[in-house]
N, C-alpha and C positions, 0 to 999 in steps of 0.2 A: 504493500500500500504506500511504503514512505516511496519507493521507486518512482511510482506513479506520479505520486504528487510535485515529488523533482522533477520529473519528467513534462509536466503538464507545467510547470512553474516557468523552467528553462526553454519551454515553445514559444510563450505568452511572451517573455521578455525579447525573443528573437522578433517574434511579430512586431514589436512594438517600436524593438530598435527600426527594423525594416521603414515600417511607417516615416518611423523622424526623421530618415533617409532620404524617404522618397517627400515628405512632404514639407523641409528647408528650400532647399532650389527652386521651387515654386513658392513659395511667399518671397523670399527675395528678389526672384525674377519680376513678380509683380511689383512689389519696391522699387528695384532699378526701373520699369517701365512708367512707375507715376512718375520716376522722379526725370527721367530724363528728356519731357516737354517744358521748356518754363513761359511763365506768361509775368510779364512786369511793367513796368516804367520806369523813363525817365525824373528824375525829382531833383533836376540840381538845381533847382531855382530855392526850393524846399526851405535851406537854413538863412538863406535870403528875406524871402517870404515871414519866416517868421521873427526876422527881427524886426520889422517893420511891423510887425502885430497884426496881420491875416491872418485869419481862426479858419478852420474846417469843421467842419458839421457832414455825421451822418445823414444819412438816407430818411431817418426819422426826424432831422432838425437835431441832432445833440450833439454839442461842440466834443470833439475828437482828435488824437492824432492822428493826421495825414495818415501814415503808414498802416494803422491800423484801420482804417475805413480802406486804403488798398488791398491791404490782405485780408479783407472781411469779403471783397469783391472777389477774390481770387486768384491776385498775383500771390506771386511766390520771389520775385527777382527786383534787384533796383541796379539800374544804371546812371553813372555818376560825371559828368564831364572834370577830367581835369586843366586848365590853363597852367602858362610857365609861371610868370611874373603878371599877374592882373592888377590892374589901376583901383579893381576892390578889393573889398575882403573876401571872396568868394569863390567858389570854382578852385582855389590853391590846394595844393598839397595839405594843408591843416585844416582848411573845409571839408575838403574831401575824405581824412581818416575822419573828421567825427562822426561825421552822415554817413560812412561805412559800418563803420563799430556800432552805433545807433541801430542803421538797419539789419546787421546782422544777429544781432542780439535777438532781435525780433522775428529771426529763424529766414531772413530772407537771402536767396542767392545774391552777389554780387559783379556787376560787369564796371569798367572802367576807362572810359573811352577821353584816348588820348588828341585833343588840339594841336599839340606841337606850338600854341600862339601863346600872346599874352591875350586875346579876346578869340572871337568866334571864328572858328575855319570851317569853311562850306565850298561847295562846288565854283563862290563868284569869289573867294578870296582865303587864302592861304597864307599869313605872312607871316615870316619870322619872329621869334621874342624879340624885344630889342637887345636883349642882353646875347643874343647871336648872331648880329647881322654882319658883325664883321669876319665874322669865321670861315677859316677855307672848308671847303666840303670834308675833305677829311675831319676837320674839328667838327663839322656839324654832325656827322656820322655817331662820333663818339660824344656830342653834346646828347645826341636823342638817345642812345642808351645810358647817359650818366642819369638824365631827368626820368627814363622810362624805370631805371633799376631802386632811383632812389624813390619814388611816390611807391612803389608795388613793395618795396622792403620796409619802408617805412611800414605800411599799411601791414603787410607780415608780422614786424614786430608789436601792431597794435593788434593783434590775433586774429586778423581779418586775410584770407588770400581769395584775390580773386579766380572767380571762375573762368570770368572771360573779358579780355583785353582786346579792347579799338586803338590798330598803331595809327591812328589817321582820320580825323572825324570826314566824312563825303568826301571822297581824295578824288573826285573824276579824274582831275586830271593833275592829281598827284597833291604833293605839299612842299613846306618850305618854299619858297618862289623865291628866286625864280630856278634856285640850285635843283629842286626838285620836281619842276613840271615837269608830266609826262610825257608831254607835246614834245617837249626838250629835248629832256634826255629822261627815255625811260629807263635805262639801266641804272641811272643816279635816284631816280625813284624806288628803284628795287632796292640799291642800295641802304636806303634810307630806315624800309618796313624792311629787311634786316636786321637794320641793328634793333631796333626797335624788337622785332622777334626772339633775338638774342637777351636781349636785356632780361623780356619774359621770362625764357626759360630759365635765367639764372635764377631766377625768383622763386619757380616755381615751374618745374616740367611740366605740370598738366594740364596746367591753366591755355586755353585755348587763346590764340593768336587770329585776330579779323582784319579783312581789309574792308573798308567801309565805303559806298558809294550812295548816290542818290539815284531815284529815278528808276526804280529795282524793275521795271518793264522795261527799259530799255536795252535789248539782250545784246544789240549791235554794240553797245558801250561797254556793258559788262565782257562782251568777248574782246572789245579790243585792248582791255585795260590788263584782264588777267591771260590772253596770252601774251600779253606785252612782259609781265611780270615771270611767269613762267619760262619765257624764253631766256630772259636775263635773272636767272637763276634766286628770285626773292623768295624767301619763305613766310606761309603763312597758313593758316590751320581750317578757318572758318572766311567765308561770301559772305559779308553783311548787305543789306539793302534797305535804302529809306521808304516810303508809298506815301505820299498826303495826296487823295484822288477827291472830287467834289461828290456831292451827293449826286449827279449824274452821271459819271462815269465809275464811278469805285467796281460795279462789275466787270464792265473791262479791262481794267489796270490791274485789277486780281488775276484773271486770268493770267493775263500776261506777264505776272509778277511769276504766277505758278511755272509758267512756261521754263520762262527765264531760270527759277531755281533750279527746276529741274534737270535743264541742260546745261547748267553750272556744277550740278553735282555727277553726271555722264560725262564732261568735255575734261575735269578736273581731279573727280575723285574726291570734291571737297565736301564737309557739311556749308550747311546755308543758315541763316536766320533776318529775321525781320526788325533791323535797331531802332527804326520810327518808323510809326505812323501815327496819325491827327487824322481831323475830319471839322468843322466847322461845329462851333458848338452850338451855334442854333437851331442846329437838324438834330438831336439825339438820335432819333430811331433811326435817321440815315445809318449813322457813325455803330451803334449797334448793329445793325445789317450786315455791313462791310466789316467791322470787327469779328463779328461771327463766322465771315467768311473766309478772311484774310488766315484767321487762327487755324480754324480746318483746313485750308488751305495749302499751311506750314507743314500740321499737320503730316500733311500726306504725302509732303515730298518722297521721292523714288528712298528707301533704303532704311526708311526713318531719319535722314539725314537733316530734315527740316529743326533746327534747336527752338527756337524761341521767336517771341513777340512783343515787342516795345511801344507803349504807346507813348510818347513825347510831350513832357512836362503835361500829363493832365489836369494838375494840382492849378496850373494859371485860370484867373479868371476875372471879372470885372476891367476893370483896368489895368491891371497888371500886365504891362511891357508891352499893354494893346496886343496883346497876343489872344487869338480869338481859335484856334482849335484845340484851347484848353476840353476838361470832360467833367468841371462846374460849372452849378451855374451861378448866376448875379449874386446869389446868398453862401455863396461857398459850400454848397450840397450835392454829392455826384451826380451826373444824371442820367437818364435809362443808356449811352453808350458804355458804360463800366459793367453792364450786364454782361456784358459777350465774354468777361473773363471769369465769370464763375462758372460756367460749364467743364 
């Protein structure tokens, strides 16, 4: 009888171990799978905003942290611009670890997207810090990794590493000007989001490396940019791409934003993500529409290669910087466009 019941004891545990076997790798896999879509925004206006005494208010009318009526909507991610030497206090390297640390505490992913200016670098202007313009290319090379190594370490040693790093905010047609137009010389461009690449990894291997452009439907652009880059040998990890479409055409420009990933991640082998997008805030349900779609959209890139969704500075509003594809409205309360990310 004791036989037995050893017997019947030592099955029961073999089952069981079996089970815990088989049924680890499937909760995890499911883990890895929530975890590796993120939906976020943009907030560097954020510690701007609030020193200036702009309040946010839930969905209910109740005064709030920003972040957390974000992540109540359903991001999980916050993207952060940083500037070299800014004429504010803002966007710096010391702005930027507080409103990292801040946001991460609060369980959210981090991206980092780097200007190379002391103000805004965009598709219509690129210009050096001043504290760089007299520098030979070579110095500039190793100016972008002294500035890219020291914000990402810094931020490291404040127990924050980023996920995912922008060497370039909208580079269409490259940065630094005029040493690194692309028109120019692309291979000095390449150059550049090198070092910048390099810097990352010293940082941190894993942390993903983006090339950033506008215009994410324009495929003819996106191929001349990153075979231009590929050919002159730049490294970089992740296709970022911008979308602000009107409430009449965002179906279009979706499409064709899909189009475009798609054969960015067949032509390249690369992943893709979406760094901004807006939409006019006095259409909500348009900007809901298009967010819904834009997201599924990512989604579904070929491979699961599609990362992420950024909606850009939605926190603006009233008059603040007259920037109008904020996702509050006049009273600082989200509005029905911040639905599309709790799905």
């Amino acid at each position: 009888m004791m036989k037995k019941r050893l017997s019947l004891l030592l099955s029961l545990l073999m089952i069981i171990s079996l089970l815990s076997v088989v049924s680890v790798p499937f909760t995890a896999n499911k883990a890895d799978a929530a975890a590796a879509f993120a939906k976020g925004a943009d907030v560097s206006w954020l510690s701007e905003m609030e020193y200036y005494n702009w309040a946010f208010y839930n969905s209910s009318g109740t005064k709030q942290d920003l972040l957390q009526i974000l992540k109540d909507k359903g991001m999980d991610s916050i993207r952060l611009r940083v500037w070299v030497n800014p004429s504010i206090n803002f966007s710096n390297k010391a702005d930027v670890v507080k409103q990292a640390v801040r946001a991460q505490k609060m369980g959210f992913r981090i991206m980092i997207d780097f200007h190379y200016s002391d103000t805004w670098a965009d598709p219509g202007k690129q210009a050096k810090p001043a504290a760089w313009s007299g520098k030979s290319f070579d110095q500039l090379k190793q100016a972008v990794y002294n500035h890219t190594y020291d914000v990402l370490n810094t931020l490291k040693s404040s127990g924050v590493t980023a996920e995912w790093v922008q060497v370039g905010n909208e580079t269409n047609n490259g940065m630094l000007w005029d040493d690194g137009k692309a028109s120019v010389s692309m291979n000095q461009f390449a150059q550049l989001v090198t070092s910048g690449y390099n810097a990352v990894k010293a940082v941190n291997a894993s942390t993903k490396v983006i090339v950033h452009l506008s215009n994410g439907y324009d495929n003819s652009l996106f191929r001349w940019m990153f075979d231009g880059l590929k050919a002159n040998g730049a490294k970089w990890d992740v296709i970022g791409l911008s979308l602000y479409p009107s409430t009449t055409d965002w179906s279009t420009l979706d499409a064709q934003a899909l189009a475009n990933m798609n054969d960015m991640v067949s032509r390249y082998g690369k992943e893709v993500m979406v760094c901004e997008v807006g939409m006019d805030v006095t259409a909500p349900e348009a900007a809901k529409a298009f967010l819904t779609d834009i997201i599924a959209k990512t989604r579904s890139v070929s491979g699961g290669k599609g990362l992420v969704v950024f909606y850009w500075e939605p926190e603006s509003y009233g008059t603040w910087y007259e920037y109008t594809k904020g996702a509050f409205d006049s009273k600082g309360k989200p509005t029905a466009a911040l639905d599309a990310f709790k799905n």
